[in-house]
BAFI-3210 file (N, C-alpha, C; in Angstrom, 3 decimals, decimal comma, padded with zeros to 6 digits):
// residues 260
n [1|2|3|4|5|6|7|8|9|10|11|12|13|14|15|16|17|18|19|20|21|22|23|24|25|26|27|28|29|30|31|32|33|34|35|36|37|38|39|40|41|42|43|44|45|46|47|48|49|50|51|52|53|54|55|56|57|58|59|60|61|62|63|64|65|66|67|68|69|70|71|72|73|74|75|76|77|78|79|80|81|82|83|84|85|86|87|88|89|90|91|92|93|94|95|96|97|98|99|100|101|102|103|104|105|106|107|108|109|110|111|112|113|114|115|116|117|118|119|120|121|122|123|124|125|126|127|128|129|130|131|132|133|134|135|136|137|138|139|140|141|142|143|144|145|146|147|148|149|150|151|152|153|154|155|156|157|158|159|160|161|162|163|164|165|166|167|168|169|170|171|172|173|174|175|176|177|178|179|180|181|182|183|184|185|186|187|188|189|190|191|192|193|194|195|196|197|198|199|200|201|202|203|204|205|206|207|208|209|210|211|212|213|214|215|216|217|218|219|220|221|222|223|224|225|226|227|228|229|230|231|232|233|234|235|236|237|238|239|240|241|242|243|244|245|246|247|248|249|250|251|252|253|254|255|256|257|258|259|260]
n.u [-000,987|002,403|005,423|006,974|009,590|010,568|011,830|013,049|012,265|013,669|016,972|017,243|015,889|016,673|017,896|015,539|014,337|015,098|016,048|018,813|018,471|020,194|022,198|021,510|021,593|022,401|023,548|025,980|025,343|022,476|019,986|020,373|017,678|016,611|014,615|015,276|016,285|016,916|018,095|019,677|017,997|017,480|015,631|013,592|010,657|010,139|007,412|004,112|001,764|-001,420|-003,677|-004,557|-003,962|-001,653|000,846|000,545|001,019|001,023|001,114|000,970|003,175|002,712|005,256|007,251|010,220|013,821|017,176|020,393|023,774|025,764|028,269|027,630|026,829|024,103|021,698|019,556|016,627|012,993|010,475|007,637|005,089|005,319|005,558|006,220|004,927|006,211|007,104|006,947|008,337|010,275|011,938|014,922|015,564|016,184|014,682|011,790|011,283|011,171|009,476|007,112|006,925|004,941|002,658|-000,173|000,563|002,846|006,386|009,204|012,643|015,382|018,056|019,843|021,954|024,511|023,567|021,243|020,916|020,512|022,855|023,606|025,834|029,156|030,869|030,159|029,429|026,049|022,974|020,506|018,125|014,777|011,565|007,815|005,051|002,742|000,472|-001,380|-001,816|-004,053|-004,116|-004,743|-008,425|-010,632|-012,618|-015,575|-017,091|-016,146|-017,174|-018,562|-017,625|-018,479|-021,377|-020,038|-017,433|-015,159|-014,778|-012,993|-012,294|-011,133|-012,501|-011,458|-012,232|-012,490|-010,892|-010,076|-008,736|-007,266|-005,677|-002,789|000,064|002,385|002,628|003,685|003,136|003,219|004,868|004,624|006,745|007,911|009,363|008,216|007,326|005,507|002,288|000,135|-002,768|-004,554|-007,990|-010,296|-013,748|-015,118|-014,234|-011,361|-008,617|-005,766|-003,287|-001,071|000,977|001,272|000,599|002,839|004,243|006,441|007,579|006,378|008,359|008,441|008,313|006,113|005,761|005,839|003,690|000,144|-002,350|-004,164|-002,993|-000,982|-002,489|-003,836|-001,969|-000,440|-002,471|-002,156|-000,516|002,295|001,774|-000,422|-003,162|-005,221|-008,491|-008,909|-010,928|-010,466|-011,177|-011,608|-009,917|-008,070|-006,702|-005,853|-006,844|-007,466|-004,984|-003,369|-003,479|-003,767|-005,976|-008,904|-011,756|-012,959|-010,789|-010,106|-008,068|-006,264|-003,480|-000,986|000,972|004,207|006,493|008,094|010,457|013,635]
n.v [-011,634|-011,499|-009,508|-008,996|-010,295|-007,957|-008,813|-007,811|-008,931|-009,010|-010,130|-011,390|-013,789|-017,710|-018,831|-020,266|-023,836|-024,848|-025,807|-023,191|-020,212|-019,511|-016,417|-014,145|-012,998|-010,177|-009,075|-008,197|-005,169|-002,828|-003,692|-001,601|-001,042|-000,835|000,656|004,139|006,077|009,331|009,372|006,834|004,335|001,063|-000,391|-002,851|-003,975|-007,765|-009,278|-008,687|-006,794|-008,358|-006,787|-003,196|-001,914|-000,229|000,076|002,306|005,249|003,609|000,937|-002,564|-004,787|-007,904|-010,251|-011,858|-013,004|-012,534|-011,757|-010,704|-010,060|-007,826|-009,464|-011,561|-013,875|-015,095|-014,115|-014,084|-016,467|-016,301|-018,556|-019,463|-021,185|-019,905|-016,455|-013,282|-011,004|-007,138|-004,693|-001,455|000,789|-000,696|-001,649|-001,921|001,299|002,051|-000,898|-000,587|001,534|000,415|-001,242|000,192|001,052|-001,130|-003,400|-005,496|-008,882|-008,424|-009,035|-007,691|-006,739|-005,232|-003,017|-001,955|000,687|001,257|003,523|003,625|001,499|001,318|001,439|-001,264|-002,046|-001,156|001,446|000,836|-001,311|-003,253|-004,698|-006,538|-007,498|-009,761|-009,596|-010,332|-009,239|-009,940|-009,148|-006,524|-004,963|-003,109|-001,214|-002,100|-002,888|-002,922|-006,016|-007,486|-008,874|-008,917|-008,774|-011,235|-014,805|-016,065|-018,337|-020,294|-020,269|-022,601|-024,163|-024,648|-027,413|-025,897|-023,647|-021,916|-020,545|-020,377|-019,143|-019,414|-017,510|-017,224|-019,795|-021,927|-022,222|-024,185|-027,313|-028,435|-028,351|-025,703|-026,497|-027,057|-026,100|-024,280|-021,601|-018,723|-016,582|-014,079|-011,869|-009,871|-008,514|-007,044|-006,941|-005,612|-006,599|-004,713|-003,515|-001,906|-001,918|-002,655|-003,529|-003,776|-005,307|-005,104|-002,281|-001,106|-001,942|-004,032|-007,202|-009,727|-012,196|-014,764|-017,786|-020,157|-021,021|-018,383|-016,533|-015,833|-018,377|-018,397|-018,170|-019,984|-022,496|-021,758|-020,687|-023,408|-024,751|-023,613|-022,970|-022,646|-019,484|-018,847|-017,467|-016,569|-015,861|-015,276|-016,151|-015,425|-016,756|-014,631|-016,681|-017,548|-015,472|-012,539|-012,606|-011,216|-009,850|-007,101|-003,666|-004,957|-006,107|-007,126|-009,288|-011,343|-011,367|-010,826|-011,737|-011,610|-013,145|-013,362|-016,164|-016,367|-017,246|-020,402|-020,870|-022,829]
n.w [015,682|016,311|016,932|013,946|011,975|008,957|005,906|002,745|-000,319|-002,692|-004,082|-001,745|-001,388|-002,017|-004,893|-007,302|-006,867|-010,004|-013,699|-014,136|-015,973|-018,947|-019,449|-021,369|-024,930|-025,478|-022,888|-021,938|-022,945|-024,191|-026,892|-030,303|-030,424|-027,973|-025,728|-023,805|-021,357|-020,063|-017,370|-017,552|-017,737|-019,815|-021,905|-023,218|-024,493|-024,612|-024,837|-025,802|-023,563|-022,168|-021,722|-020,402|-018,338|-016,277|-013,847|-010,961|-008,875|-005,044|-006,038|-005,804|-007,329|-008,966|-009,782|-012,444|-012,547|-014,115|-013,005|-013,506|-013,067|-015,147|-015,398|-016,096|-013,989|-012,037|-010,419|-009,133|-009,557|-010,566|-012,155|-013,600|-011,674|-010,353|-008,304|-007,565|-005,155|-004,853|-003,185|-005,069|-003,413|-002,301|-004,250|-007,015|-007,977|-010,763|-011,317|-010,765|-011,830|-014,736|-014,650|-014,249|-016,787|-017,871|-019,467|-017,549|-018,099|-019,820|-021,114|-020,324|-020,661|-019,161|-018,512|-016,033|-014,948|-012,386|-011,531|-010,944|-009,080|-006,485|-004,942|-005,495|-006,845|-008,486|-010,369|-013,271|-013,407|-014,406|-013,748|-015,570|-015,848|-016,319|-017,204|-015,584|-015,734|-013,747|-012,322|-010,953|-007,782|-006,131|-002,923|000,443|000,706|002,968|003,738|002,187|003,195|006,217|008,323|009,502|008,676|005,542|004,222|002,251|003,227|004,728|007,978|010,734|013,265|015,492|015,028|013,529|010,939|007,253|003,881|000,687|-001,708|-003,846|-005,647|-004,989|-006,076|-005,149|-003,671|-001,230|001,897|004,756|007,548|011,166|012,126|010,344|008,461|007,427|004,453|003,789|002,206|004,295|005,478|008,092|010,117|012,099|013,150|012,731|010,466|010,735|009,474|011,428|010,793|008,223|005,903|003,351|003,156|004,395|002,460|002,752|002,699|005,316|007,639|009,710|012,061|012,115|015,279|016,175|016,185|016,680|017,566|015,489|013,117|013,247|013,044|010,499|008,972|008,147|006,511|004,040|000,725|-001,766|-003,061|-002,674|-001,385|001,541|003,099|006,501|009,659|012,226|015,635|018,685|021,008|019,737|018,956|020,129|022,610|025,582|026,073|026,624|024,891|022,095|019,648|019,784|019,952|017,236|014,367|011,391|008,426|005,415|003,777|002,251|000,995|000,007|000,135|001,571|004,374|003,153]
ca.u [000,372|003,580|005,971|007,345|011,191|010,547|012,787|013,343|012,178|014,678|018,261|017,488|015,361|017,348|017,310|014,526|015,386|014,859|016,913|019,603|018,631|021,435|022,182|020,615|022,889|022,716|023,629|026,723|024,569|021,504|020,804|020,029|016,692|015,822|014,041|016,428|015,728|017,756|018,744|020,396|017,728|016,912|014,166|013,357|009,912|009,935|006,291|002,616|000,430|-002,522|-004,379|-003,632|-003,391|-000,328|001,328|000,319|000,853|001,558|-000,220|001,745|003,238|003,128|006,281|008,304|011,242|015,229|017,834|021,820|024,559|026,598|029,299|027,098|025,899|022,726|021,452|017,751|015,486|011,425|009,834|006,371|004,562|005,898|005,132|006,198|004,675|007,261|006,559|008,039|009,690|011,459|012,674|016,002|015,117|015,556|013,788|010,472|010,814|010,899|008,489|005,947|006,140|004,680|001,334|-000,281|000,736|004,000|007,418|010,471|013,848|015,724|019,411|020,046|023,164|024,621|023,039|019,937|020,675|020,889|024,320|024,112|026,669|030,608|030,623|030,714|028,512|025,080|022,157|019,738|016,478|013,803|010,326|006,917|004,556|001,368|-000,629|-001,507|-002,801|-003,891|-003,838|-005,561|-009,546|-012,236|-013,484|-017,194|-017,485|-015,626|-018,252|-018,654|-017,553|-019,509|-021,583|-018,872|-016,416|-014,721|-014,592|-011,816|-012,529|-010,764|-013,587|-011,012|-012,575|-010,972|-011,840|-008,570|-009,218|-006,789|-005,317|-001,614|001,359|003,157|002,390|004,017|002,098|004,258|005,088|004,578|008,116|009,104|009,521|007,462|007,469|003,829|001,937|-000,993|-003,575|-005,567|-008,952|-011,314|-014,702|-015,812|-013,631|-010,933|-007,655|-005,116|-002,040|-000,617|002,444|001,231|000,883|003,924|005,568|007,536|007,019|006,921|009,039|008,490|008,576|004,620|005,644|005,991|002,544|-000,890|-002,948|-004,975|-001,836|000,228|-003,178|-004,014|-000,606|-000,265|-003,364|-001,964|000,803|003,226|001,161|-002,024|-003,725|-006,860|-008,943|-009,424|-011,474|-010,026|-012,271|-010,351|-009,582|-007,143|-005,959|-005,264|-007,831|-007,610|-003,703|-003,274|-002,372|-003,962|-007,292|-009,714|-012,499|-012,745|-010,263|-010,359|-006,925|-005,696|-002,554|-000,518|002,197|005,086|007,364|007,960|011,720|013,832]
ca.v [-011,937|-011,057|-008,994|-010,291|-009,152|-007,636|-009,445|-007,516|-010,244|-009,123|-010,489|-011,969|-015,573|-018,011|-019,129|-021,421|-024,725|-025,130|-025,496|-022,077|-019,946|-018,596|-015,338|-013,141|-012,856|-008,461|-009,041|-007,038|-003,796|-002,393|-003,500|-000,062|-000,537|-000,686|002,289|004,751|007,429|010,447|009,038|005,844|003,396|001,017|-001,077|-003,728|-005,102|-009,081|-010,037|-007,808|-007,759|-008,873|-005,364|-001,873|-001,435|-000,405|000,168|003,942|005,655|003,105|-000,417|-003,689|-005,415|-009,459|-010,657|-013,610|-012,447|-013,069|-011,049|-011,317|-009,291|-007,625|-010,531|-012,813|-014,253|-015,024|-013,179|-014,184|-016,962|-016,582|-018,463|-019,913|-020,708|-018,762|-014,690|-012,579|-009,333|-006,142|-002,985|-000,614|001,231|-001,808|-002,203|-001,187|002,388|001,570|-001,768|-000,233|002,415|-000,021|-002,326|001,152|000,812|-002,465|-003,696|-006,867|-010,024|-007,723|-008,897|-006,906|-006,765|-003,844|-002,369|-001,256|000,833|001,140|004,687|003,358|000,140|001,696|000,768|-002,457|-002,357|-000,817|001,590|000,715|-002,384|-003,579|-005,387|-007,033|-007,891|-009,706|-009,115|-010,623|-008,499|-010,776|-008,930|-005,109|-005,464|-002,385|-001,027|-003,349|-002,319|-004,011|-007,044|-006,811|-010,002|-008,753|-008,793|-012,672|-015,617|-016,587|-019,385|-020,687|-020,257|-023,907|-024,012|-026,209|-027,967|-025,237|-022,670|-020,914|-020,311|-019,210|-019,043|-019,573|-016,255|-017,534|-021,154|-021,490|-022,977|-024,852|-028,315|-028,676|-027,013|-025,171|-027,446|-026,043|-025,445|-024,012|-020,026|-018,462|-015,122|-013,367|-010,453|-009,581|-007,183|-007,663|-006,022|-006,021|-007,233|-003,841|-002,624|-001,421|-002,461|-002,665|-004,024|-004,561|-005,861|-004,422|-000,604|-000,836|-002,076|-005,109|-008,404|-010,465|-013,578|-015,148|-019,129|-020,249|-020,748|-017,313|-015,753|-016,400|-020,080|-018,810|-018,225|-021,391|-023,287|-021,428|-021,461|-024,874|-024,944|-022,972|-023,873|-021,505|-018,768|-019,276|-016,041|-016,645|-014,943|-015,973|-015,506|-015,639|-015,911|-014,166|-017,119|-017,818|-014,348|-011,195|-012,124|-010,719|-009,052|-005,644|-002,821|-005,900|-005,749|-007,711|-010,167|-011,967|-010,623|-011,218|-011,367|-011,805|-013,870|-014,175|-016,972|-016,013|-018,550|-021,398|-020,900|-024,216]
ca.w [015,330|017,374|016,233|013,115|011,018|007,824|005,093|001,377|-001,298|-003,837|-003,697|-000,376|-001,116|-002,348|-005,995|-006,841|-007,697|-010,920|-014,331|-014,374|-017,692|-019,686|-019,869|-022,601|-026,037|-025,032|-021,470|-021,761|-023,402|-024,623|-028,425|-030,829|-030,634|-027,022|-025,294|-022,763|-020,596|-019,800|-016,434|-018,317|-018,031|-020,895|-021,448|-024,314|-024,178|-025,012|-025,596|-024,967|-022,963|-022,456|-021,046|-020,871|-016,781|-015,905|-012,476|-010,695|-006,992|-004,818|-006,082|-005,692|-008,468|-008,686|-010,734|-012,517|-013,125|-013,844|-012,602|-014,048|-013,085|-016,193|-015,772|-016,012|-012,778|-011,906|-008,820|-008,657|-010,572|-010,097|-013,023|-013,756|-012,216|-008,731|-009,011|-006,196|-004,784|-004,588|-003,238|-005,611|-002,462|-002,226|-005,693|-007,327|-008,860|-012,325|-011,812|-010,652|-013,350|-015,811|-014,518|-014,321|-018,552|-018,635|-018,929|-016,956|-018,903|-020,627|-020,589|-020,570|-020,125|-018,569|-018,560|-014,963|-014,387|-011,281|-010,390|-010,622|-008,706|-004,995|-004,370|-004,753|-008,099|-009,004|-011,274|-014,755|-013,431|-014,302|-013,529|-016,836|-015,148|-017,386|-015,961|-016,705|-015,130|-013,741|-011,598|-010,085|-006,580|-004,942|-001,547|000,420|001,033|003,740|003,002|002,362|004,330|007,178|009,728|009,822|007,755|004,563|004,066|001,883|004,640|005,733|009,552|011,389|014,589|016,588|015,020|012,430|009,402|005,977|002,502|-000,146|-002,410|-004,617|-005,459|-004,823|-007,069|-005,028|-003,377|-000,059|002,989|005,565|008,970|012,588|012,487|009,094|008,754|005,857|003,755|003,632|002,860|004,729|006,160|009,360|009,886|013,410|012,506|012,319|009,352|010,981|009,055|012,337|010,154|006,942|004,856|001,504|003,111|004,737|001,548|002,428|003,264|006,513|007,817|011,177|011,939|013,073|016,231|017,413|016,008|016,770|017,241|013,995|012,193|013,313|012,185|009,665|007,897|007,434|005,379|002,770|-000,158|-001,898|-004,147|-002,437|-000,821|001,703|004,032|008,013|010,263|013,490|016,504|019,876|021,387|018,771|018,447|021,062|023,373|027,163|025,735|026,589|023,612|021,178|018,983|020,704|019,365|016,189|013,579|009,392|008,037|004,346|004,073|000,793|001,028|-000,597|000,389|002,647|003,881|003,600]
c.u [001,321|004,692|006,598|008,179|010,628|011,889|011,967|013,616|013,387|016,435|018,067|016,640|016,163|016,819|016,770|014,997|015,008|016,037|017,415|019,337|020,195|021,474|021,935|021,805|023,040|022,379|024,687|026,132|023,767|021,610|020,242|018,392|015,635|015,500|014,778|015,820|017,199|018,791|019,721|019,908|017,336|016,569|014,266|011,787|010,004|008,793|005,110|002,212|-000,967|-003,723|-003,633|-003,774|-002,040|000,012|000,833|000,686|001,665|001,132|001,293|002,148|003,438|003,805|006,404|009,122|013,071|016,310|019,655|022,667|025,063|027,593|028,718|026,087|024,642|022,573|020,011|016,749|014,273|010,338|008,705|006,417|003,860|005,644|005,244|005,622|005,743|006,966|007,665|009,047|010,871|012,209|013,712|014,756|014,722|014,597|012,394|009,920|010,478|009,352|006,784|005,428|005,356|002,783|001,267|000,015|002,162|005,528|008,618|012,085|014,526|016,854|019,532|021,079|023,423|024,414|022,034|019,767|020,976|021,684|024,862|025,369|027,608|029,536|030,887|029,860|026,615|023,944|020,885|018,932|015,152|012,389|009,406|005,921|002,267|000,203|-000,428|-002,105|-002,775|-003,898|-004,915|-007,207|-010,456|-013,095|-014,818|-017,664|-016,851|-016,033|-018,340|-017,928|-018,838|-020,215|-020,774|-017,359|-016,021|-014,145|-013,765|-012,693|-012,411|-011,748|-012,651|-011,974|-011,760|-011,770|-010,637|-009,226|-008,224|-005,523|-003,446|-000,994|002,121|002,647|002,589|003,071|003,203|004,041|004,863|006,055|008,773|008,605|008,861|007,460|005,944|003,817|000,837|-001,237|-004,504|-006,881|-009,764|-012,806|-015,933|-015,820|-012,714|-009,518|-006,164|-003,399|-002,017|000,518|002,469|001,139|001,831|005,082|006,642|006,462|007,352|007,481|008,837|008,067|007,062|004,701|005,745|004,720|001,273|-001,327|-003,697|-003,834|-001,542|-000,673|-003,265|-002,622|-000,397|-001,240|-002,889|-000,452|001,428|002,596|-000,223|-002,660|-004,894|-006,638|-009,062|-010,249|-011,381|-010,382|-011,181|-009,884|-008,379|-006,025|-005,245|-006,262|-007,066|-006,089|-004,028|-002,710|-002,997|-005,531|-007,692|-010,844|-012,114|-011,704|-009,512|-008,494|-006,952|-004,440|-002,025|000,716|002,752|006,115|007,616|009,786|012,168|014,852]
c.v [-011,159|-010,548|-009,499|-008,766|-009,324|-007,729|-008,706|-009,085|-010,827|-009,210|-010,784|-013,623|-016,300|-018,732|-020,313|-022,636|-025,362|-025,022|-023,891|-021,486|-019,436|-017,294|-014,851|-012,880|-010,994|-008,498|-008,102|-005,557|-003,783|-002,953|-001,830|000,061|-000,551|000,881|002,839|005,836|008,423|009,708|007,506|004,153|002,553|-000,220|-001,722|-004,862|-006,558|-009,674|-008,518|-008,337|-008,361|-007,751|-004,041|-001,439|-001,364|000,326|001,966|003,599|004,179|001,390|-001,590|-004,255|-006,758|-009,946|-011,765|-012,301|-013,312|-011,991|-011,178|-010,130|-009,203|-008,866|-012,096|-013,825|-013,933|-014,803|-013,902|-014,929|-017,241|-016,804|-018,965|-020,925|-019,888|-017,019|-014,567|-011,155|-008,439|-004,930|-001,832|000,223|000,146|-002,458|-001,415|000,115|002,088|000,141|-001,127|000,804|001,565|-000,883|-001,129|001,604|-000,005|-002,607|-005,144|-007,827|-009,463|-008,846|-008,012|-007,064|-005,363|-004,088|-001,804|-000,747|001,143|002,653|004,613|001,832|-000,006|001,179|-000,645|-002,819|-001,169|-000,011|001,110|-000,799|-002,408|-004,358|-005,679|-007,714|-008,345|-009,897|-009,366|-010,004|-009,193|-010,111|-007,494|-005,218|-003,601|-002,150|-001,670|-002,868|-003,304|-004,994|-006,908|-007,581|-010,081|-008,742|-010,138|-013,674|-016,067|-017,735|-020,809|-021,345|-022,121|-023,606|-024,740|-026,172|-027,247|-023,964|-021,589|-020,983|-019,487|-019,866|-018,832|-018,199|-016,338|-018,754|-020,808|-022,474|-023,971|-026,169|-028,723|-027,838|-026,824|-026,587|-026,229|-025,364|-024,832|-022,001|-019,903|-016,656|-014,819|-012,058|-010,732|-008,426|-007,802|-006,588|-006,570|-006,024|-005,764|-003,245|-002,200|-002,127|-001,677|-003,129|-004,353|-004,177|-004,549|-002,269|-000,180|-000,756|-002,887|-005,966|-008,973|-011,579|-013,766|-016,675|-019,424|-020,669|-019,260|-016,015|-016,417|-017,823|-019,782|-018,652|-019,248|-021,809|-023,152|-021,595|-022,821|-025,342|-024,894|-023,334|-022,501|-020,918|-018,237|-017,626|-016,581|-016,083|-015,785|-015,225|-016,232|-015,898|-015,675|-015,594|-017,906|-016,861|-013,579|-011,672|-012,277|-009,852|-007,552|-005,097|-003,983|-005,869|-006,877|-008,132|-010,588|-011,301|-011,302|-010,615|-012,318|-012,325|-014,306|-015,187|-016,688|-017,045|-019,249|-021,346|-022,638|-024,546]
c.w [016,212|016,566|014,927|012,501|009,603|006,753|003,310|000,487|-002,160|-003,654|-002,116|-000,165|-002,087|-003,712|-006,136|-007,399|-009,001|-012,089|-014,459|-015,491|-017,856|-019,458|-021,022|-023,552|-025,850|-023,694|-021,507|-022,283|-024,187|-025,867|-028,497|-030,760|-029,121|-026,992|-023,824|-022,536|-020,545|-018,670|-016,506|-017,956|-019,646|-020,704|-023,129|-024,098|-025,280|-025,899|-025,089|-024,149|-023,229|-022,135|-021,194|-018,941|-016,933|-014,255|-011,829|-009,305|-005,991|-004,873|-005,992|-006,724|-008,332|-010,005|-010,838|-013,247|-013,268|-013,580|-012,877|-013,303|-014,503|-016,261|-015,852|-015,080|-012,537|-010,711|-008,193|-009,955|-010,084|-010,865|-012,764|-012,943|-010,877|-009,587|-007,306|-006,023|-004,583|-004,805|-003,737|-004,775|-002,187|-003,352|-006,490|-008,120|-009,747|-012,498|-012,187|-011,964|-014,712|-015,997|-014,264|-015,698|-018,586|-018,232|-018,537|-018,292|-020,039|-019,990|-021,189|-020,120|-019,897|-017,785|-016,998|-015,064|-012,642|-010,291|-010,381|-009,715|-007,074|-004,008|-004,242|-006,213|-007,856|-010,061|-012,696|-014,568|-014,036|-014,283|-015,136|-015,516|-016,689|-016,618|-016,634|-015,398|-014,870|-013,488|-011,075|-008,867|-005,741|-003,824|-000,649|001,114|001,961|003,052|003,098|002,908|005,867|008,471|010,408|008,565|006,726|004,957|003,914|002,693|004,588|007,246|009,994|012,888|015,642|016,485|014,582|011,376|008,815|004,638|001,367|-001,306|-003,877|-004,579|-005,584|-005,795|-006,825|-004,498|-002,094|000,854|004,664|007,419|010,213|012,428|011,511|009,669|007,227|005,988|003,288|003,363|003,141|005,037|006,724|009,608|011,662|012,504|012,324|011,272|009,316|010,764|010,711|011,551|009,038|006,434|003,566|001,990|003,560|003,485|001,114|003,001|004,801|006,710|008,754|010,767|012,899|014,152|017,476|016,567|016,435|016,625|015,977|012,833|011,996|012,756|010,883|008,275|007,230|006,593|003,780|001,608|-000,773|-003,052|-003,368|-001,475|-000,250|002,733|004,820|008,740|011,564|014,861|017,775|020,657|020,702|018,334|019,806|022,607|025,011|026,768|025,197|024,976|022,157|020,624|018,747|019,285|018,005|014,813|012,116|009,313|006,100|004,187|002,744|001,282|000,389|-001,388|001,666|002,355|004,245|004,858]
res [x|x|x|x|x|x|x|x|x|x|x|x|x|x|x|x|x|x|x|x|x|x|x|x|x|x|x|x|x|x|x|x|x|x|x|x|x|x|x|x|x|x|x|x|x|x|x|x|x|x|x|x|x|x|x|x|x|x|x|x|x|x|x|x|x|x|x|x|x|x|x|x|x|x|x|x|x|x|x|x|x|x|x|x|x|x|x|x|x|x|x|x|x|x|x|x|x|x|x|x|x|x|x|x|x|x|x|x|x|x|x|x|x|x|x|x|x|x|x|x|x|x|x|x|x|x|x|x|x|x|x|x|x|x|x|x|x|x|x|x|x|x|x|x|x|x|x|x|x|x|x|x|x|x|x|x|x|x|x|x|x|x|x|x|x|x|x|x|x|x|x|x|x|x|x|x|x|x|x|x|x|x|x|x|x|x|x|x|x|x|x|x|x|x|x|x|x|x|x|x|x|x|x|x|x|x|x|x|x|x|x|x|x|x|x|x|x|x|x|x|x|x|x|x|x|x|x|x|x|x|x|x|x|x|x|x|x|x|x|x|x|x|x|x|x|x|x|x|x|x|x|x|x|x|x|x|x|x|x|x]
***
């Protein structure tokens, strides 16, 4: 892949298109029986979960969420049966704090004020976030098939292989020419993780014409949710390019979003 601009998920993809919810009947403030911290977050869980994991160190969190300003406005809708990754460095303060109560399958809602909302609010403003907390993904580890493609594996004509690791949500499949929102992590066929999204923290954007032939192919396979592994062989990737990590190379590839 070729350099690619790192785009912040939250308040920066555009809302999805689906029916607008309402705003929440305690959008203007906390009721009495939410839960508050010292530093003036407060938190109201919705429903349980379904487990008792909850978020630690630095693991990934995969969301649906809604996002309001205090006056109302809706900032950000990401419901069922879309879920985005967000690396808590990249998440308002008080969100991440809140979203570090919850367990997988929890939802909550949560009071932001505007000293926990890293400038992006007036004072006396705040942000209501309701948050359904899908998935923990940690830091991303060597595939144990990283040496070669499986059995399993499907091969294309050009001698990619890939293996979908998890089925995606959406329906459309990205064009040569569209621009898409990923995370990944790239590995040499020895083990040797050379790049990734998820340890950096954010996500990537670039348009499949300006990364790799196993990308551009590979991309268009995939639909919006969908996560799979490749297996790249060099003539698709870095090969004979200086400063670039040479022969066959395994990458992980979440789709995020397909921009329009």
């Amino acid at each position: 892949m070729r350099r690619l601009a790192l785009v912040l998920v939250f308040l920066a993809l555009p809302l999805v298109a689906a029916e607008k919810p309402a705003p929440p009947a305690d959008l203007a403030a906390p009721p009495a029986d939410a839960e508050r911290t010292e530093d003036g977050l407060a938190t109201k869980k919705l429903s349980e979960g379904t487990g008792s994991a909850m978020l630690t160190g630095t693991d990934i969190p995969r969301l649906r969420f809604t996002v309001w300003k205090s006056d109302g406005t809706l900032i950000q809708h990401v419901p069922a049966p879309r879920a985005l990754m967000m690396a808590q460095a990249q998440m308002l303060p008080g969100w991440a704090a809140a979203v570090r109560q919850m367990t997988i399958g929890e939802t909550r809602r949560a009071w932001i004020p505007a000293s926990l909302a890293a400038g992006k609010l007036k004072e006396g403003e705040h942000f209501v976030i309701d948050t359904e907390l899908v998935e923990i993904i940690a830091q991303p580890v060597t595939p144990e098939d990283v040496a070669a493609p499986p059995a399993d594996a499907i091969v294309t004509s050009s001698g990619l292989a890939y293996k979908v690791l998890r089925p995606g949500t959406g329906t459309e499949h990205p064009s040569r020419r569209s621009r898409v929102v990923v995370h990944y992590s790239g590995w040499t066929t020895d083990g040797q993780m050379f790049d990734s999204s998820i340890a950096r923290g954010e996500t990537a954007v670039f348009g499949l014409t300006e990364v790799i032939r196993g990308w551009t192919e590979g991309l268009q396979l995939m639909v919006e949710g969908e996560k799979t592994r490749f297996w790249i062989p060099a003539k698709l990737a870095y090969a004979g390019e200086k400063g670039k990590p040479q022969g066959m190379l395994v990458f992980d590839i979440d789709l995020v979003a397909v921009a329009k």
